[in-house]
N, CA and C atoms as an extended XYZ file, in Angstrom:
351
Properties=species:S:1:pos:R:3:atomname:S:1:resname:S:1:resid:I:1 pbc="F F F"
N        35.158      -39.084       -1.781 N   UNK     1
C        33.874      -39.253       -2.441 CA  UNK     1
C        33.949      -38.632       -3.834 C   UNK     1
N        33.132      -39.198       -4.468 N   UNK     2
C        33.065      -38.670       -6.225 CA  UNK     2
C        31.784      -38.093       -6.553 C   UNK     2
N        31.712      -37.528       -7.828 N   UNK     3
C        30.789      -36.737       -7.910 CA  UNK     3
C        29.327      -37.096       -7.681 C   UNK     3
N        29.489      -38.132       -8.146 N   UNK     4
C        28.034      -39.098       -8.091 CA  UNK     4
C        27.881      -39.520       -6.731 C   UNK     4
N        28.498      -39.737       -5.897 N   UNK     5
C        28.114      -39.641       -4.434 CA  UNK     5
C        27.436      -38.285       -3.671 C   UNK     5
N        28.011      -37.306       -3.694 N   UNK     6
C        27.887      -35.925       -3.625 CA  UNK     6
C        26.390      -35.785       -4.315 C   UNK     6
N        26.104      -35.833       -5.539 N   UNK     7
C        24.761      -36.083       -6.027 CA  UNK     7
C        23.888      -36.533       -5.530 C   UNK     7
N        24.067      -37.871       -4.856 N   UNK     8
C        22.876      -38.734       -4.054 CA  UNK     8
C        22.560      -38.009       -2.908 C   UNK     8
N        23.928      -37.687       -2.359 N   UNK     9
C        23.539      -37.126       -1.057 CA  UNK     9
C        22.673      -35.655       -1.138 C   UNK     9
N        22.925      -35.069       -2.361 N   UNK    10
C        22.227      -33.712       -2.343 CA  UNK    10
C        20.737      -34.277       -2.811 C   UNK    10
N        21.131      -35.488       -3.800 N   UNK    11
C        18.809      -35.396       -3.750 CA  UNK    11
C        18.414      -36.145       -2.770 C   UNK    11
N        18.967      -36.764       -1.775 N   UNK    12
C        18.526      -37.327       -0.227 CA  UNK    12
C        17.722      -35.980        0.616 C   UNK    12
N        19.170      -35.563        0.351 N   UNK    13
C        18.848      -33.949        1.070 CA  UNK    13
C        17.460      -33.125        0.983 C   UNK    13
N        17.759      -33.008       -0.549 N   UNK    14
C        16.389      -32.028       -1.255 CA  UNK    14
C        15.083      -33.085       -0.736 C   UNK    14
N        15.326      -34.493       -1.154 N   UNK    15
C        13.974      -34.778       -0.853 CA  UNK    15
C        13.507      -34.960        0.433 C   UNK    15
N        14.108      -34.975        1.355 N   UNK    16
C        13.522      -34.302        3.223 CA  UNK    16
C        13.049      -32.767        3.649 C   UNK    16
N        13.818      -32.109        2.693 N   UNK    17
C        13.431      -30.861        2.735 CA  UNK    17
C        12.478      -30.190        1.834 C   UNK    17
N        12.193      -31.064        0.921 N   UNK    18
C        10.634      -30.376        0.143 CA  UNK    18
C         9.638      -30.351        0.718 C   UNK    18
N         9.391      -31.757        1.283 N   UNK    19
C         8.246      -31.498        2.185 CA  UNK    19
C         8.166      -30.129        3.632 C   UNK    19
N         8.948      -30.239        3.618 N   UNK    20
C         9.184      -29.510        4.967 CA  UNK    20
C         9.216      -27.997        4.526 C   UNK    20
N         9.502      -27.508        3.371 N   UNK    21
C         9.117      -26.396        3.049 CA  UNK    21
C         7.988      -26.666        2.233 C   UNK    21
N         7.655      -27.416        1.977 N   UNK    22
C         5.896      -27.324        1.110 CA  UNK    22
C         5.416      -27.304        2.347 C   UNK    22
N         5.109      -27.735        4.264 N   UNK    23
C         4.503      -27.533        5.056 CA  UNK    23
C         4.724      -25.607        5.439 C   UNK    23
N         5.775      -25.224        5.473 N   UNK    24
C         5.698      -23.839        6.105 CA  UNK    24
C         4.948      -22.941        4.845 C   UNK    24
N         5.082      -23.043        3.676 N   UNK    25
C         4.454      -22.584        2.334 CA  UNK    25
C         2.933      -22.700        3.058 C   UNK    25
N         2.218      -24.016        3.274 N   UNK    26
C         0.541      -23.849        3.178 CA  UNK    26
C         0.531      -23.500        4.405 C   UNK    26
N         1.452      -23.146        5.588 N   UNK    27
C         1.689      -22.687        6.988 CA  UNK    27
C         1.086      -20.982        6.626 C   UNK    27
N         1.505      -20.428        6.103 N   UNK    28
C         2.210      -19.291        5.888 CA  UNK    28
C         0.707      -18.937        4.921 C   UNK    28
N         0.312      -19.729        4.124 N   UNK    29
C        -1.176      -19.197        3.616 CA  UNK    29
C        -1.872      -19.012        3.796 C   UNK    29
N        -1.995      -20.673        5.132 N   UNK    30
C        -3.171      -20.409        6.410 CA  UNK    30
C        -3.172      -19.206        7.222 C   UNK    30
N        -2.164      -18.829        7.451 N   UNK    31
C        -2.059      -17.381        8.325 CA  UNK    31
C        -2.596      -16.343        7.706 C   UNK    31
N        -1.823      -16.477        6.210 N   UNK    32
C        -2.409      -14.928        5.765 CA  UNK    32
C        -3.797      -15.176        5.547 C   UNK    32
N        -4.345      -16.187        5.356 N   UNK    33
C        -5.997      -15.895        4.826 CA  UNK    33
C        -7.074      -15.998        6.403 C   UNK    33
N        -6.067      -16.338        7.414 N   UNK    34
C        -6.763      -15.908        8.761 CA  UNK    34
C        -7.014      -14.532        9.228 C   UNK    34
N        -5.199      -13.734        8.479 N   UNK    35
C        -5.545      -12.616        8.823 CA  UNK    35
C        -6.162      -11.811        8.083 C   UNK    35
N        -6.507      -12.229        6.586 N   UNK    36
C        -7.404      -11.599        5.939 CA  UNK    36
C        -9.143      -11.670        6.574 C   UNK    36
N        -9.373      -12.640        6.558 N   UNK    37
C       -10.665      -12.878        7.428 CA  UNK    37
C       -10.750      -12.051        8.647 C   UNK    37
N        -9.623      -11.906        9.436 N   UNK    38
C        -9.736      -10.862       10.505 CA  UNK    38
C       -10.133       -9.490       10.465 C   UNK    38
N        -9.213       -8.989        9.067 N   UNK    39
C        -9.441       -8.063        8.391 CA  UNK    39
C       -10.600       -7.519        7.912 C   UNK    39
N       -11.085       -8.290        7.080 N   UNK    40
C       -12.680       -8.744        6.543 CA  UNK    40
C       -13.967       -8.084        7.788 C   UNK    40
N       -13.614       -8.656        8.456 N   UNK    41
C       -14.673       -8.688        9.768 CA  UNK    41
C       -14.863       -7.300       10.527 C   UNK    41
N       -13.437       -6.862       10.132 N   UNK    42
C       -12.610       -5.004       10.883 CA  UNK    42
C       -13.271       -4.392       10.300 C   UNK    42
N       -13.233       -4.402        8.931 N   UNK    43
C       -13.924       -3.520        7.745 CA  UNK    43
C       -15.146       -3.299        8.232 C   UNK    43
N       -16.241       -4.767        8.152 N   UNK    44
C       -17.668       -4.593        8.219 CA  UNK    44
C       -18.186       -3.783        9.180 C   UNK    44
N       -16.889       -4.121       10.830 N   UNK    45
C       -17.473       -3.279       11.396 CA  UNK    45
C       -17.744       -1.760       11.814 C   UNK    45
N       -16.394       -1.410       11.080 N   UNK    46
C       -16.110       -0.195       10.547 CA  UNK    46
C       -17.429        0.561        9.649 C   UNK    46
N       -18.028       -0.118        8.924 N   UNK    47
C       -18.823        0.401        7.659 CA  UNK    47
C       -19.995        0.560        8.893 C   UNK    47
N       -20.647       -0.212        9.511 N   UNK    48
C       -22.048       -0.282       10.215 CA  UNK    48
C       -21.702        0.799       11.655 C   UNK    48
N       -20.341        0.935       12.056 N   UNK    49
C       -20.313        1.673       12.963 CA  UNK    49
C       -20.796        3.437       13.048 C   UNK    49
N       -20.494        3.987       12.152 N   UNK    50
C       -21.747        5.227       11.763 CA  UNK    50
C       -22.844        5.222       11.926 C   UNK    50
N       -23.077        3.861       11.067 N   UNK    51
C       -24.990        4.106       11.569 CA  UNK    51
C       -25.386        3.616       13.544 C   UNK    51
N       -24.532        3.089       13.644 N   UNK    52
C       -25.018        2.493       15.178 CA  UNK    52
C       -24.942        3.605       16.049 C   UNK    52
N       -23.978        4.342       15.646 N   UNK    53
C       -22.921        5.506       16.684 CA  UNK    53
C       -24.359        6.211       16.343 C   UNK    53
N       -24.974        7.005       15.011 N   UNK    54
C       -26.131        7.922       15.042 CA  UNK    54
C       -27.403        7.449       15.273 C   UNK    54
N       -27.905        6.000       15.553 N   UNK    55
C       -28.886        5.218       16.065 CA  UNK    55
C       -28.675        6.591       17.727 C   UNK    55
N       -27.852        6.414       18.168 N   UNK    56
C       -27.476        6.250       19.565 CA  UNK    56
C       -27.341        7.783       20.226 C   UNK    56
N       -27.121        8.380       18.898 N   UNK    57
C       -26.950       10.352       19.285 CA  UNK    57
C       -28.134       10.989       19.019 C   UNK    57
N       -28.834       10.294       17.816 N   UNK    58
C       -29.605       11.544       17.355 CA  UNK    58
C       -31.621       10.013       17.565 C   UNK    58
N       -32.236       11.071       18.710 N   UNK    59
C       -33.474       10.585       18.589 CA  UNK    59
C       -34.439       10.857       17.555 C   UNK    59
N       -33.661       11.058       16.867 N   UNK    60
C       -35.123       11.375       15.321 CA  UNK    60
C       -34.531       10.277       14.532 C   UNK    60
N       -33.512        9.974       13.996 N   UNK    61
C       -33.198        9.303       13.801 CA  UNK    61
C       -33.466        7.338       14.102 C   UNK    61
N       -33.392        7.810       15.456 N   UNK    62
C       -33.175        6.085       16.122 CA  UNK    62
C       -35.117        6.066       15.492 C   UNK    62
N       -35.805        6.675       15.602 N   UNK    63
C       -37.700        7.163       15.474 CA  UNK    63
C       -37.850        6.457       14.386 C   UNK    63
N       -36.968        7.257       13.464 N   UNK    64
C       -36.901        6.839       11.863 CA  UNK    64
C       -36.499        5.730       12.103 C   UNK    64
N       -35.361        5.147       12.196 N   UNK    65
C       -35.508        3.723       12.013 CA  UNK    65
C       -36.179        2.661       12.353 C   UNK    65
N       -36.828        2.816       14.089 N   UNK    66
C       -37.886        2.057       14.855 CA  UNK    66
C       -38.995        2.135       13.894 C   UNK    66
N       -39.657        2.995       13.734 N   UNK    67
C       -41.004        3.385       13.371 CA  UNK    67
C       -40.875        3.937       12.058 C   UNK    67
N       -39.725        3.500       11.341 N   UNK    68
C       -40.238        3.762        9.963 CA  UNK    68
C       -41.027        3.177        8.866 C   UNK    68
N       -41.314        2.097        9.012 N   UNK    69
C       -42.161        0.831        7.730 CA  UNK    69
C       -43.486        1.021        8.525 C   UNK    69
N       -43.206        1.405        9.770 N   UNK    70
C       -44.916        1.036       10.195 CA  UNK    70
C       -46.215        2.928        9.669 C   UNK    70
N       -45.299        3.492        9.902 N   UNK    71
C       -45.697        5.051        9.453 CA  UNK    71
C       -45.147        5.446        8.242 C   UNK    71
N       -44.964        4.411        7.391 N   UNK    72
C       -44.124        4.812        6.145 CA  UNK    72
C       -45.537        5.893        5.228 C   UNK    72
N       -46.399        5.042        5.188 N   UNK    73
C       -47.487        5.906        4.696 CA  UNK    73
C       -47.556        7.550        5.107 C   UNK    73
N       -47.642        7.656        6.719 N   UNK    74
C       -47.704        9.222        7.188 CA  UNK    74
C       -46.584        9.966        6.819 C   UNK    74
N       -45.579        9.587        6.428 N   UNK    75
C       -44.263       10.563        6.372 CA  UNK    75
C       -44.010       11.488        5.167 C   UNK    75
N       -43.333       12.407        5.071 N   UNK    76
C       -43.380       13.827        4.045 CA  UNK    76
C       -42.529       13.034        3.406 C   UNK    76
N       -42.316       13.580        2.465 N   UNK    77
C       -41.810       13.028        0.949 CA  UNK    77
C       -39.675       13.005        1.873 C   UNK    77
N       -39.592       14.168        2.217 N   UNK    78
C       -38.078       14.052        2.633 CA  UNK    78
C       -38.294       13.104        3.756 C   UNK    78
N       -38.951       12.310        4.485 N   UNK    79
C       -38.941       11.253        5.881 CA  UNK    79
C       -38.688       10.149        5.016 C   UNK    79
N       -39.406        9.922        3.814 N   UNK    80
C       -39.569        8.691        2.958 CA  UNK    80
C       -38.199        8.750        2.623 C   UNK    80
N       -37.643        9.623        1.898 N   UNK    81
C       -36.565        9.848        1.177 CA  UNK    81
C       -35.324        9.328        2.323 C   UNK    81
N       -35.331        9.965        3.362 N   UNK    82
C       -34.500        9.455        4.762 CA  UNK    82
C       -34.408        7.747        4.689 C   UNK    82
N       -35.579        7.527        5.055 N   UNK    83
C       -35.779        6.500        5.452 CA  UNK    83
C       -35.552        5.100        4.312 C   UNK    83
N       -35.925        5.411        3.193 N   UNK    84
C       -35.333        4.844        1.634 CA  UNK    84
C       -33.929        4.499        1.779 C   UNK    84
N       -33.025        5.980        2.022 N   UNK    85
C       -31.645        5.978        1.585 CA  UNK    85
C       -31.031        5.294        2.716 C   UNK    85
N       -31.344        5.068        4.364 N   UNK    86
C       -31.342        4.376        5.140 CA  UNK    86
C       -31.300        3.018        5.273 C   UNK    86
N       -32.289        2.559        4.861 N   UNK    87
C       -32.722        1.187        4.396 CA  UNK    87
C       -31.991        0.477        3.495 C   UNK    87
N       -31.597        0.858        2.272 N   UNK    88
C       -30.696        0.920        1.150 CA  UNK    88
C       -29.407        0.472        1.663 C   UNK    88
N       -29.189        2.020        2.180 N   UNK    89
C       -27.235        1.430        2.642 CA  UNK    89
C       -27.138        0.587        3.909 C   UNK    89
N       -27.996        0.600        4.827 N   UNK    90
C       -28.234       -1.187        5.265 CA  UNK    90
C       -28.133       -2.427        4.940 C   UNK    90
N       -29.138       -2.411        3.684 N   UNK    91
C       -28.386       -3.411        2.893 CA  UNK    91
C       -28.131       -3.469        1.772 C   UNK    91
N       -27.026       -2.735        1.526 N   UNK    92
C       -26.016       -3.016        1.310 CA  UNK    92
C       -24.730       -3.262        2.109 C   UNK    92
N       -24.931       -3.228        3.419 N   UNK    93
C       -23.742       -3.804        3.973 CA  UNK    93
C       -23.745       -4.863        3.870 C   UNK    93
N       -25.313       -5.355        4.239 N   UNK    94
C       -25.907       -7.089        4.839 CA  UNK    94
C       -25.522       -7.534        3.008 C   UNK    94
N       -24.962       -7.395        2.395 N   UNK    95
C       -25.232       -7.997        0.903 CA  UNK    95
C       -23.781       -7.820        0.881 C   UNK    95
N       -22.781       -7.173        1.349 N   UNK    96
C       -21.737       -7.161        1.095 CA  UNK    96
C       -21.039       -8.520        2.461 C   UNK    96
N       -21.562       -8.045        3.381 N   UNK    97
C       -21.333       -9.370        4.759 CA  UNK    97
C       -21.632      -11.066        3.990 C   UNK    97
N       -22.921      -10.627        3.295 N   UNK    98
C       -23.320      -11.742        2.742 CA  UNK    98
C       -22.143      -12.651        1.717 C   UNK    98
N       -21.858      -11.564        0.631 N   UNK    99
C       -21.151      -11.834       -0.492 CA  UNK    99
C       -19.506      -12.281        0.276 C   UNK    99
N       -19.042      -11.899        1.158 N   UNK   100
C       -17.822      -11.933        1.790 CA  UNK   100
C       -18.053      -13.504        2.627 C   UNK   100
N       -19.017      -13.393        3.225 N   UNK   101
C       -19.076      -15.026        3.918 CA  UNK   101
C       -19.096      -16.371        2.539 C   UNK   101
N       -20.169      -15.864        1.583 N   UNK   102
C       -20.176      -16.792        0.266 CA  UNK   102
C       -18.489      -17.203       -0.339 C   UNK   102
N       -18.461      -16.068       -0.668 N   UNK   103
C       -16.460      -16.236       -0.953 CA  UNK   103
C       -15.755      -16.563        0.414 C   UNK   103
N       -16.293      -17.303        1.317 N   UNK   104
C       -15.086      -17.613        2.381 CA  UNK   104
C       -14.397      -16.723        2.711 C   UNK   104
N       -14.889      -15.422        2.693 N   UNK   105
C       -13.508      -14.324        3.493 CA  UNK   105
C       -13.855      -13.686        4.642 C   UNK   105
N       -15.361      -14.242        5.606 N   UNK   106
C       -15.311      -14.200        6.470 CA  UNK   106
C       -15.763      -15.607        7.377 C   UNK   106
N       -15.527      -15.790        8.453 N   UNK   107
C       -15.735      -16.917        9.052 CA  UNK   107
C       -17.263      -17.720        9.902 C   UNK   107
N       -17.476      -18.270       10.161 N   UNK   108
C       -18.690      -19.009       10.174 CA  UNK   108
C       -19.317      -17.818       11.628 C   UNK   108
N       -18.019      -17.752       12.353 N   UNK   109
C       -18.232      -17.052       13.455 CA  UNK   109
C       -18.442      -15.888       13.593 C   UNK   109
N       -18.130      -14.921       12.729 N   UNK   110
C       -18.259      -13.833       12.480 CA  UNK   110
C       -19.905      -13.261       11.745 C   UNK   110
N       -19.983      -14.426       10.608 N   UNK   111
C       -21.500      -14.290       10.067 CA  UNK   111
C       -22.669      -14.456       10.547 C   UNK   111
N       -22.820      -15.943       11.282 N   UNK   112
C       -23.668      -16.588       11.711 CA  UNK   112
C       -24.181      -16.254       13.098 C   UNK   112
N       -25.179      -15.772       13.431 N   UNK   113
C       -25.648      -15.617       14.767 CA  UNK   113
C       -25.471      -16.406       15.985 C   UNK   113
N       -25.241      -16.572       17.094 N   UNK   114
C       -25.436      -17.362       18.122 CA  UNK   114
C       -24.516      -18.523       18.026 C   UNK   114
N       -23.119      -18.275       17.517 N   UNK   115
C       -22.313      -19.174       16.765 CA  UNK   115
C       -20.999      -19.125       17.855 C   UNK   115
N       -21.020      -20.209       18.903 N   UNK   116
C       -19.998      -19.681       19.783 CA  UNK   116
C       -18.607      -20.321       19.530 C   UNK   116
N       -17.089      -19.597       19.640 N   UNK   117
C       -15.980      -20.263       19.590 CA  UNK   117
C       -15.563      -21.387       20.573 C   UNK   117
């Protein structure tokens, strides 16, 4: 065989195998942005798990949060202040969950209520 044979056969070659590595390439993206989304979801629950864990220990607390908008009027300036800074970093999780589902980096299932796999 001559050189120009050898040639054909190598872009025969290459062209069966581009595709086939352009499939493991968007293979390999899909994964990582699954496991980013997995990730995504770890975080959030990480961030809200403090407040749930002290919902659950401390009864002045869980008070304050039940019955705080409805007695917001009766409360001392530090209950308001509690209950403000409470409210606040609430949502801001729900605004960060929010902003993360908008950018696609978490999944329909993870955001959406009553959303079964």
């Amino acid at each position: 065989m001559d050189l120009n044979a050898w040639a054909a056969i190598a872009t025969i070659i290459q062209a069966i195998f581009l595709p086939v590595s352009l499939f493991f390439v968007w293979y390999q993206l899909r994964q990582q942005s699954k496991f980013a989304r997995a990730t995504n979801v770890q975080s959030l629950a990480e961030l809200s798990s403090p407040f749930n864990l002290q919902l659950i220990q401390d009864r002045n607390f869980a008070q304050l949060w039940v019955q705080g908008a409805s007695r917001f009027e009766a409360m001392d300036e530090v209950e308001r202040y509690q209950f403000k800074s409470l409210l606040i970093w609430w949502l801001i999780i729900h605004e960060n969950i929010f902003y993360q589902h908008k950018e696609e980096l978490v999944d329909d299932v993870a955001y959406l209520p009553g959303i079964k796999t």
